[in-house]
Every structure is written in structure tokens, then in C-alpha cells.
N, C-alpha and C positions, 0 to 999 in steps of 0.2 A: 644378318642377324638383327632383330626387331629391337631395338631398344626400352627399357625396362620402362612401363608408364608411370608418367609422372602425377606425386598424386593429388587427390583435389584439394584445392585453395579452398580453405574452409572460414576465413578471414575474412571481414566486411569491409570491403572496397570501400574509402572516405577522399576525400584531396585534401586531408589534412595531416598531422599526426606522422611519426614515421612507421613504416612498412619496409619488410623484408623483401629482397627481389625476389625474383620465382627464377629465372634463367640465367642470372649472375651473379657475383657474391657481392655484399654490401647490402645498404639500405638507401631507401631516400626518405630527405626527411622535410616538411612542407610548415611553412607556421603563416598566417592570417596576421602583420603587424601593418597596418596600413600607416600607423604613426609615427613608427622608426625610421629613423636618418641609417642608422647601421646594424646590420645583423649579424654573429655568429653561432656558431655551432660549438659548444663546450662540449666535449665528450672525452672516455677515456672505454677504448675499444675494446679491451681484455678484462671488463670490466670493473678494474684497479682503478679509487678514488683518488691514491693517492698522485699521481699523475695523469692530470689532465692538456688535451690535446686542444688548439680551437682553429675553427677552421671558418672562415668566413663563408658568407651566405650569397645568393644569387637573387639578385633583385629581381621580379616579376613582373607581368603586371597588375592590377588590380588589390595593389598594397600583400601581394603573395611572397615569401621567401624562401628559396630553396635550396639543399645542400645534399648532395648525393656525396656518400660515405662507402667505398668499396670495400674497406676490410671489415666495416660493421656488421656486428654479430647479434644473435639473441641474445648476450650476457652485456652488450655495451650499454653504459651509462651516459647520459647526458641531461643539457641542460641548455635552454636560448641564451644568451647574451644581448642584449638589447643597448644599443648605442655606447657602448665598451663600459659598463658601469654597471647595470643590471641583470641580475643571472636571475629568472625567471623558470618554472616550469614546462612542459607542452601540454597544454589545455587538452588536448589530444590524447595524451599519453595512454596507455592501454595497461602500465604497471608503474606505480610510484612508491618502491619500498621505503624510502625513508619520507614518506609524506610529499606535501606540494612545497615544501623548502628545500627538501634534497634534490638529486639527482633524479631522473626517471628512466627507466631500463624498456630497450627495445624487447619488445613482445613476437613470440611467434604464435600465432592463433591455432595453428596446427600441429601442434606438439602433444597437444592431449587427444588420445585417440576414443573417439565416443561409441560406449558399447550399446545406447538404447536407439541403435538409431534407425529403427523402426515406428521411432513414438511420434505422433501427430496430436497431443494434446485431447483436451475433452471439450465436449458441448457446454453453451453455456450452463443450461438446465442442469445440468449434473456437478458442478461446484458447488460444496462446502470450505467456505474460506478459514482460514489459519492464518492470525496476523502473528508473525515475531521480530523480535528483535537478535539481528546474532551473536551480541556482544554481551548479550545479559541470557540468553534463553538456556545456556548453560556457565559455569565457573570457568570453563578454559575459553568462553565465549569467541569459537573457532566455527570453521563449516564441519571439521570431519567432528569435532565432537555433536554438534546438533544432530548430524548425520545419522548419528546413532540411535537416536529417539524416534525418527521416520518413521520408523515401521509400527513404534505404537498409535502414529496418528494417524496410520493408513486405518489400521483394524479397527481403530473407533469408529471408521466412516467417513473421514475427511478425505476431501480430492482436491484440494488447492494449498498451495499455501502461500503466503502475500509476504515477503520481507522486506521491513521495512528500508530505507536508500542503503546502497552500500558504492557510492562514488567517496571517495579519497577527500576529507575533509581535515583541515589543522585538528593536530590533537591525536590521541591517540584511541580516545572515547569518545562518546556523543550519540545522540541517536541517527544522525546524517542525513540531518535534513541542511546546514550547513556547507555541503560536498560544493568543491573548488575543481578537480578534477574528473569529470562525470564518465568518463570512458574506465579510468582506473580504479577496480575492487578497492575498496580500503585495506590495507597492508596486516593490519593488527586481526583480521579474521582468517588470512592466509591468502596465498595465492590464487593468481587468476583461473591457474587449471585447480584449485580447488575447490573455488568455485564452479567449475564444469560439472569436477565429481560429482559436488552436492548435487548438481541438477539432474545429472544420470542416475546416482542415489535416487534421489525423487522419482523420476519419470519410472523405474525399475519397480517402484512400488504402486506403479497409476495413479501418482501423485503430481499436479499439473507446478510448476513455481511462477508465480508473477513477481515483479519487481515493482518496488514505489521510487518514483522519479520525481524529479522537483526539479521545472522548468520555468520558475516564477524569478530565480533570484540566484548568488553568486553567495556562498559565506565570507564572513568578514574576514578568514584567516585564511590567508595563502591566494588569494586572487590578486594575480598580478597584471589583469586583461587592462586595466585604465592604462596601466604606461604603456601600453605600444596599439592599445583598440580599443580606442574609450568608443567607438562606432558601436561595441557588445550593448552600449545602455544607452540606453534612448532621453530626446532634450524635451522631450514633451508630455511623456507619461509618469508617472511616482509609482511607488509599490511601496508596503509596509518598510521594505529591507533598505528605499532609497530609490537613484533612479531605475525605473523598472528595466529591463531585458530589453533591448530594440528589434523588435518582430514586423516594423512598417516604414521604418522612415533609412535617409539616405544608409547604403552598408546591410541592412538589413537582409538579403539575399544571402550570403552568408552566414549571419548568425543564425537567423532559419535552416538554412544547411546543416549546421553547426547541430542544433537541436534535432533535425529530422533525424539524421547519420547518427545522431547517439538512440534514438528510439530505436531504431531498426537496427544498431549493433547488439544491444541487448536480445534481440531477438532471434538475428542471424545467429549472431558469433557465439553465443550463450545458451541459445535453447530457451529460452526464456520461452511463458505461455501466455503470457501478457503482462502488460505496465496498469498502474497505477498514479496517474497522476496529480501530485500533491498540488491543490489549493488553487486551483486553474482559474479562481475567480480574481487574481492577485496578479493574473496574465492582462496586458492592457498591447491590445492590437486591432487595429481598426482597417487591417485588410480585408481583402475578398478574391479566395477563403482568407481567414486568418489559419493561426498557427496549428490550434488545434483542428481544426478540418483538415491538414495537410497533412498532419500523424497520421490522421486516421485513417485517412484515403491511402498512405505510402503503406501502413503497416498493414493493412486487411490487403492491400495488392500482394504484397510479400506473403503473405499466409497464402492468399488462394493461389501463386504461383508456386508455391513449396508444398501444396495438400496440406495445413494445418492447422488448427485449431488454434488460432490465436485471440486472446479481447483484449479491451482496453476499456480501464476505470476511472474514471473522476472524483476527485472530491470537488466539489463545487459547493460554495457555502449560495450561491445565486439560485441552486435549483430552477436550472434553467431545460425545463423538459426539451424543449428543441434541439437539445444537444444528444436525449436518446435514444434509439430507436432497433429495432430487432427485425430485420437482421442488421447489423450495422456497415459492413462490411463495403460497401458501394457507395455512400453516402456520405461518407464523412462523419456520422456518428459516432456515438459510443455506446458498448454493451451495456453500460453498468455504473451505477454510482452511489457511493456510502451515502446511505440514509439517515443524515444523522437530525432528523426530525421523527424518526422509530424511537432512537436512543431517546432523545430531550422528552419525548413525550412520556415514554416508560420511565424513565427516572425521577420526572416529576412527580407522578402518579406515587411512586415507593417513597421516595425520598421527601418529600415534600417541600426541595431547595427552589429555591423562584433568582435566585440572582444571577446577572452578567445574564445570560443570553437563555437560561432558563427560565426568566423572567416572559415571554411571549407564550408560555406555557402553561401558567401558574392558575389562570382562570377557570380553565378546564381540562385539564390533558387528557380525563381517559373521552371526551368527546374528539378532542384532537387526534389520540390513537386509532379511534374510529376510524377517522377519516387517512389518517397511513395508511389500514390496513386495507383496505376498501381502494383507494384511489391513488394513493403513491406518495404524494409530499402533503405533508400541512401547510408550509407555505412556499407554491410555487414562482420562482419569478422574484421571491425576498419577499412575497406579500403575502395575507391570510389567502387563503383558498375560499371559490365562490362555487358558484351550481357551473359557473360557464366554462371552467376549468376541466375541460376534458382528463376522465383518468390514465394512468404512465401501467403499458403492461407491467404488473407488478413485479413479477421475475427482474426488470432492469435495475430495481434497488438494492441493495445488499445494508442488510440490516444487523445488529448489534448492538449487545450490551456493554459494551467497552472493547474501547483501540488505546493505541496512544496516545491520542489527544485527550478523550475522554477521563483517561483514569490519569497520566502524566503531566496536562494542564493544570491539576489538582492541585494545589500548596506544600499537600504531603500525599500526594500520588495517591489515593486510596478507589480498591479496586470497590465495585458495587458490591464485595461481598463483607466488607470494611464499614456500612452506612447499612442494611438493612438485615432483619432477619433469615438464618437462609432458606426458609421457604419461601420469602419473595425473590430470594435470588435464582434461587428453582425455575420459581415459575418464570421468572424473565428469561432464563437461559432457554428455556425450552418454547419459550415463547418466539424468540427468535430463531428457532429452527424447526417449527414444523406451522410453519404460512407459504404461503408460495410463493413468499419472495426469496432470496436469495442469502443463506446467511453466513455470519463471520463469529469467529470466536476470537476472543485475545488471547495470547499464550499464556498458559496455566488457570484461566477461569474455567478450562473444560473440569480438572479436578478438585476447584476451592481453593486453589494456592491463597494467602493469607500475605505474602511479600507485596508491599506497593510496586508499582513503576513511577520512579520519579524522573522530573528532568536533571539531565547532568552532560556536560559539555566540557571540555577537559582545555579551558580556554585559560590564559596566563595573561599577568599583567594587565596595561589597561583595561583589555577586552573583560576579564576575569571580572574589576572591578563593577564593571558598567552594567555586566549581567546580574550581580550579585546584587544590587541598589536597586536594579530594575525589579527584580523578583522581590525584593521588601515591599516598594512601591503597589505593586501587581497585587500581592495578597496582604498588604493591610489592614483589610475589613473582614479577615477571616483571620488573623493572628491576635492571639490575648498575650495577657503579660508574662504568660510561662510558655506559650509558645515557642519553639525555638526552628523559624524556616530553614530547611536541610538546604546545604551549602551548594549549591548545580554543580560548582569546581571540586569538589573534596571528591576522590577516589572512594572515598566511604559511602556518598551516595549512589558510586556507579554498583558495589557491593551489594547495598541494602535494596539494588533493584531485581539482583538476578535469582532466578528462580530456583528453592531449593526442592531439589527432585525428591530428599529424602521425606517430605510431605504427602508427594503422588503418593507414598506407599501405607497409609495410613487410613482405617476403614472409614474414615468421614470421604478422604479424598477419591476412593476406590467404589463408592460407594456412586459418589457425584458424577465419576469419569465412565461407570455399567448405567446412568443416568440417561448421559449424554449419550454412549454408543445404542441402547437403546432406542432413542430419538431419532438420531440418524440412520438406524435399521427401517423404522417407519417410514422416516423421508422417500428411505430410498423403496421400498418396498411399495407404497401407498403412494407418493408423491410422485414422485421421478416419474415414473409410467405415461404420466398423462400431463403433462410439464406442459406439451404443446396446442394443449386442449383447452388451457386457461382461456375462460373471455377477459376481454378489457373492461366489461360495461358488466352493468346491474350486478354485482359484487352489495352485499348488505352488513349494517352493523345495527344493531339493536342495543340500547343502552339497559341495562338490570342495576336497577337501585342505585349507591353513588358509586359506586365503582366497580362494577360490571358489562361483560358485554357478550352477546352473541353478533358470531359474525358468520355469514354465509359466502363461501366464495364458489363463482358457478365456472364450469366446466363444459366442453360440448358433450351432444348427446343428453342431456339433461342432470350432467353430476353435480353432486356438491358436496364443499370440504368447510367443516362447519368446527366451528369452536366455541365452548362456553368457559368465560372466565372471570374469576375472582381475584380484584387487584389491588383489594384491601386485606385488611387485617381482622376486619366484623363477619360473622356468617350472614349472609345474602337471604332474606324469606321469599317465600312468595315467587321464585322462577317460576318462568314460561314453563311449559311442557317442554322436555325433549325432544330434536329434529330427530325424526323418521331415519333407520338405519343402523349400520355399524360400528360401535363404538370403538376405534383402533388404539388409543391410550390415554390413558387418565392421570392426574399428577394431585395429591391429595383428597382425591373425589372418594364422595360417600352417598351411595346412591341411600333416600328415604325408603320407608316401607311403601309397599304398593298403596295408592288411592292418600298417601299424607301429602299434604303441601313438601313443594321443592323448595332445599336450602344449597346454597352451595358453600365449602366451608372456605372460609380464609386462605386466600392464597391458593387457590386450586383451579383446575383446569380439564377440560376434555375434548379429546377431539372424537367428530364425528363423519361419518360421508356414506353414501348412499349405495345402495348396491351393486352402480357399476365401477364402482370404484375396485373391485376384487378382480 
């Protein structure tokens, strides 16, 4: 008789981290201390804290440790020991319920059993991004309560959605950019097969999830890698956080490991549809490849070896075009990168703030817009843009009126709908999703939410104090004498960020959200089609009085996707004639009487495109 098959290991092979065995009972468990004189194994099997077990480790070679544990189970708790004094987490860990100061619990990767799993993600071209947060995007700030909102952001037209870090950071709040344990969900949103659900959730709706990852730096709370592998940070590069990540010098084969193996567990183990990776300009590695060609090359292998649909995103404040390219896949490339020279320029343009980094803006921004929309960065490379600057297929930017940075770097979080009238916020919203680039919404600007996003970090004691001095220091020149800077530690400000739903249902907000689903009906109706037909080159912007523009963007076969827009507050005299064609949606437009001079009113908008566009 055939014995029963055993079923598939659905768990991302690492050499690090403990794993359950497949053919016997126990676990092994592997830690990276090249610096410890002595290592054990704290655990307590049955999962009971209150009696703990320690078992000493096995020296390896290459500063490796190892302890194979037969009675261990999925419920055992544990913890390294390092040189009999300090009890340490496992950098590794795949579940840390009581944070990276407790215990961390063996994981079985295969315990949740996945119903979509026929899903192979979507093409670039067909993402509309969704950025949230899951700690704030509802009051029980969980996966299964967000869960529940999916399906209205399917039927609006959204097909991605981007969550902000969710690795295991001190604290019980934050936005996780901080994360100390990168393998481990953060505890306070629920568990790791909760997070599966949510993704199955997702994928059941034809909704893709990317993850944002932050592979620049270590948080100040609960990193305990300096005692036993100060080799993790490198003696010759800095980063804003301190010494940066060591990605090239002696040890570094592992830390690179260390990073690769967590890109590609999100992906395996997770379902994930792609990463996001936070601030990459903040990465200092002088290999060849470096760090990031090595993601990208290992995770586009992984997709094409599994059939899927996967990308991956940069934030790069260097706007370094050579980092992207379409298809990315073979190259080490990447799909996609937050555009936030779209952002700087549009909010210039409304807002008319010129300070901190809005300041390279202030001269002319709706010329700079021009130049977005038309060629891809304003300044490529960290410098102005010249003629000899070849344009970036537009589709690789992903463009937006507010993320977290945006609206959260703020003093008092204030979303763009907080600063200007909301017909200019209209028309930015829609501005950023019907171009050819690639757009993103931040959670609750699809319906005028009115709640800031502020920053808040749930950090104690010194740490607490040195944030809170730093953030007076930070916004200074925007604080008056009644001002009062919200607290980043007080639980009040994690409150005063989460979004309150009873809003959505309010004919301003229901109004703004049939706005937006209209929009994205277009996108997808008029856009999408012909996504792969975009040229790189001869793309035009015509400037109309001081702040206006038509812009023509060309297509093969001779098409084109035309926009006139008004991104002041004055009515426009005297416009060009109309481009030839069919007009697909308007946003305050008033067309004049036949044979009168053309005005365009305040704040308004039209798109146009040519025959074969149908």
C-alpha cells in the first residue's frame, strides 16, 4: 500500500532562522554570531514562558551556530543567549508575538492553506496603486478588519495595493519603517497566516498586494545584531540612521544573503506581488552587482520560475534612470519608481510652499510639470534636466498626490486636501490617474478623508525623548506661538491618524469616491488598451498662459492622448484651438459658444485622444 503524499513545503528555504523538519520531529535552528565566544538556545517547548529550557549551540564554521531541537514544535518559544548574559531575538524569526524583546515562536509556513492559488499577479500596465497603512487604515487597525474594505477598492478600479513595512519593530505602533525583525509580521496587526488571508482576500478580488521594505537601516529599538555581528554594519560607509548596512566589505556575503532571503521570502512565502523599496538612495555599496541588482536579478528569476507576475519599486530620492527599465526582469532593473518630482511639482504649482526641498521647484513648476509629464524626472541623476537627457518610458514612474512621506513629514500631517481648494485637489487627484504613467492614491484621498496622517512611533524613554526635541527642532520655522507640535509618542496622535470611515459615507466624500471610480473606468477603458503602444520620444507640452498646459502624448500607429489643463485659480483667455478628436472626460470644463475665444475655467481639465484610440 502507497503511502499517503506528503505535502508541499511551501516555506522559503533560508540557512538561517529556525525551520521545522519535514521527515522528523523537531526543528533546527541556525543563528549568524560571528562575534560570540558562546551561544545557547533559550526555549521552552510547550510553549509555556514560564519555564524555560537552554540548550547550548554548535559552533560552525564561518561564525555560524547551530542547535537542533527534536521535541520542538510550532508553538515553541525561544530566544538566543549570547555569551551566557544576553538574551537576544532571532533576526530571522518568521513570528515574534511579544515584539523583538520577548520570545520569538517557531513558525510553520504551511499551516495556512491557500485558496487563490491559481493567481499569478498582473502586468505592469494594469496597476493602480493603493498606498496604506494597517495600523491606522481602520480603528481595530488589524489585516481581517482592512480585509473588509477590499472589495470597495476593487470596484472603484484599483488593482494594487502597496502596504506600508509590516516587519516587527519595538513598540507597539509606528508606521515600520523602524522594523528590527524583517522576516516577522508585526504582532499588533495579527498573525502571520493573517496576513496570508489578507493576501488571498486580495488576490480573490484581482487585487495584486506589494509590500514596502526598508533595507537601508536597522531601528533603534530591539536590534541587538552589534553584540554578536557588528560585521551587519559596515566601517566605511554612514547612512542618515548611523553606520550604514554592510553590503561590500569583509562578512558581507551574508548580510547580502540575509537581505536577498528576506526579498524572496515575501514573495515565496507570502504571495506577495511585489516590494517596494524604501529610500535605496541611503543604500551605500560599491560592489559589482551591488545589492540591489542582486534583488532584482534573484526575484524576477523567482517569478519567471513560478509563472508570475511579479515587480519591484524604488523610492530613490537620486532618480537614477539606469536603475529602470521595461521589461526589468533579466537585467537587474526595476519596474517602477515613486515619482516624487510629479508630486513636488503639482504641489508647488497649488500650494505655492517653496521650502525644504520644495524649494528647487518654486521658480517654475508648472514648466517643471511639463517636463514630468513628457520625459519622466525633473531632475534626473539629483540634477536639473537638460535636452541630452533621454526620456524614462513613462509607465516606469508612479505618480501621486500624497503617500506618507508627503502628507506624514508634515508638522501636522495635513493631507493636500487640508492646503488648497477642492477643486484644485480634484483636479490633482485626477491628474494623477489619467497620464500614462502609473498612479498611486494614499488611503482615504480617493474619498476627501479630512483626518491628517501624522508621524507617531510608540517609542519610550530616552528614545521618546530625542524624537520628540528632534521634531521641535525639525519644524521650527513652521511652528507660531499657539502652535502646539502633536506629540509622535502620545497614543492620541496614533488615533487622530486613523481614518474615519463614517466620512466615506457623506455626499461630499461619495461624490469624490464616483469621481475617482469614474477616472479609473477611463484608465481602464481608454488607457489600458494601448499601454504597450506608448513611444518613449516626441511626447509634447505646450505652456497656456501662467499656468496652463497642453500636453500630447503619442502612441503607435499614429495615436494620441492629449490633455488641456488649468492649474490655477484665474480663468485661462485666449486657448489654442482644441486637438482634433474625442473628448473622453472633462473635470470643470465649459466648453464657449461656437467661433468665441477659448477660456478654460479655473481648475479644470480635459482629456482628449484621437480616433484610434476607440
Amino acid at each position: 500500500m502507497n503511502s499517503p503524499a506528503e505535502p508541499p513545503d511551501v516555506s522559503h528555504p533560508m540557512p538561517f532562522g529556525a525551520r521545522l523538519r519535514r521527515r522528523r520531529a523537531g526543528a533546527d535552528f541556525r543563528l549568524w554570531a560571528p562575534a560570540a565566544s558562546q551561544v545557547a538556545l533559550v526555549h521552552a517547548p510547550d510553549g509555556n514562558q514560564g519555564a524555560l529550557d537552554h540548550t547550548a549551540a554548535e559552533r560552525l564554521s564561518g561564525g555560524w551556530w547551530h542547535v537542533g531541537l527534536a521535541q520542538a514544535t510550532a508553538s515553541t518559544r525561544y530566544q538566543w543567549l549570547i555569551n551566557g548574559d544576553t538574551r537576544v531575538p532571532d533576526p530571522a524569526a518568521r513570528q515574534a508575538p511579544d515584539g523583538p524583546h520577548g520570545l520569538c515562536v517557531v513558525s510553520d509556513p504551511s499551516a495556512y492553506a491557500w485558496e487563490q492559488t491559481a493567481w499569478s499577479g498582473r502586468p505592469w500596465h494594469e496597476l493602480v496603486f493603493y498606498e496604506l497603512h494597517i495600523g491606522t487604515f481602520t480603528p481595530q487597525g488589524t489585516y481581517t478588519a482592512a480585509a473588509a474594505h477590499l472589495p470597495r477598492l476593487a470596484a472603484m478600479g484599483f488593482t494594487a495595493l502597496e502596504l506600508m513595512p509590516l516587519a516587527t519593530f519595538g513598540g507597539q505602533w509606528g508606521w515600520g519603517y523602524d522594523g528590527v525583525l524583517p522576516f516577522a509580521p508585526h504582532p499588533a496587526y495579527g498573525t502571520p497566516d493573517d496576513l496570508k488571508r489578507f493576501v488571498d482576500t486580495a488576490h480573490a478580488l484581482g487585487l495584486c498586494v506589494f509590500l514596502d521594505v526598508v533595507y537601508n537601516h536597522f531601528g533603534p529599538d530591539g536590534n541587538y545584531l552589534h553584540t554578536y555581528a557588528p560585521a551587519f554594519f559596515s566601517d566605511r560607509h554612514d547612512s542618515p540612521w548611523g553606520r550604514a548596512i554592510n553590503f561590500d566589505l569583509e562578512g558581507s556575503e551574508v548580510v547580502r544573503a540575509f537581505f536577498l532571503h528576506n526579498a524572496l521570502y515575501w514573495i515565496d512565502e507570502f504571495r506577495m506581488d511585489g516590494l517596494r523599496l524604501d529610500a535605496v538612495h541611503a543604500i551605500a555599496d560599491d560592489s559589482n552587482p551591488d545589492i540591489l541588482q542582486e534583488i532584482s536579478t534573484r526575484v524576477h528569476a523567482l517569478a519567471q520560475a513560478t509563472d508570475r507576475h511579479v515587480h519591484l519599486v524604488l523610492e530613490n530620492e537620486k532618480n537614477q534612470p539606469a536603475r529602470l527599465a521595461q521589461p526589468a526582469s533579466a537585467s537587474g532593473h526595476y519596474d517602477g519608481q515613486w515619482n516624487d518630482d510629479f508630486h513636488h511639482a503639482v504641489h508647488v504649482a497649488l500650494t505655492g510652499e517653496t521650502h525644504t526641498y520644495y524649494a528647487k521647484f518654486a521658480a517654475d513648476p508648472i514648466d517643471l510639470l511639463a517636463r514630468v509629464l513628457t520625459q519622466g524626472f525633473a531632475f534626473p541623476n539629483g540634477r536639473p534636466a537638460t535636452d541630452a537627457d533621454a526620456p524614462l518610458p513613462l509607465s516606469l514612474l508612479v505618480n501621486f498626490i500624497g503617500n506618507h512621506d508627503q502628507i506624514g513629514n508634515r508638522a501636522f500631517g495635513e493631507r493636500l486636501s487640508m492646503l488648497v481648494p477642492g477643486p484644485a485637489v480634484e483636479l490633482a487627484l485626477l491628474l494623477s490617474l489619467l497620464t500614462p504613467a502609473t498612479p498611486m492614491v494614499f488611503m482615504g484621498d480617493e474619498w476627501g478623508a479630512t483626518t491628517p496622517f501624522l508621524y507617531f512611533a510608540n517609542w519610550e524613554g530616552a528614545l521618546r525623548d530625542a524624537v520628540r526635541s528632534g521634531r521641535q527642532r525639525e519644524f521650527s520655522h513652521v511652528l507660531s506661538g499657539a502652535a502646539a507640535l502633536p506629540d509622535p509618542c502620545d497614543a492620541a496622535t496614533l488615533a487622530a491618524s486613523q481614518l474615519d470611515w463614517s466620512q466615506a459615507e457623506t455626499p461630499a466624500a461619495r461624490q469624490r469616491s464616483e469621481l475617482v471610480r469614474q477616472a479609473l473606468e477611463v484608465r481602464r477603458h481608454w488607457l489600458l488598451p494601448h499601454a504597450r503602444a506608448l513611444r518613449n520620444l516626441d511626447h509634447t507640452a505646450e505652456r497656456v498662459g501662467a499656468h496652463g498646459l497642453r500636453v500630447g502624448w503619442r502612441y503607435g500607429q499614429g495615436m494620441q492622448w492629449w490633455l488641456e489643463i488649468n492649474l490655477g485659480p484665474e480663468r485661462l483667455h485666449d486657448a489654442p484651438p482644441a486637438p482634433e478628436g474625442v473628448a473622453v472626460f472633462q473635470h470643470r470644463w465649459i466648453e464657449g459658444q461656437q467661433g468665441a475665444p477659448r477660456a478654460w475655467e479655473p481648475w479644470s481639465a480635459r482629456w482628449t485622444c484621437t480616433e484610434g484610440f476607440a
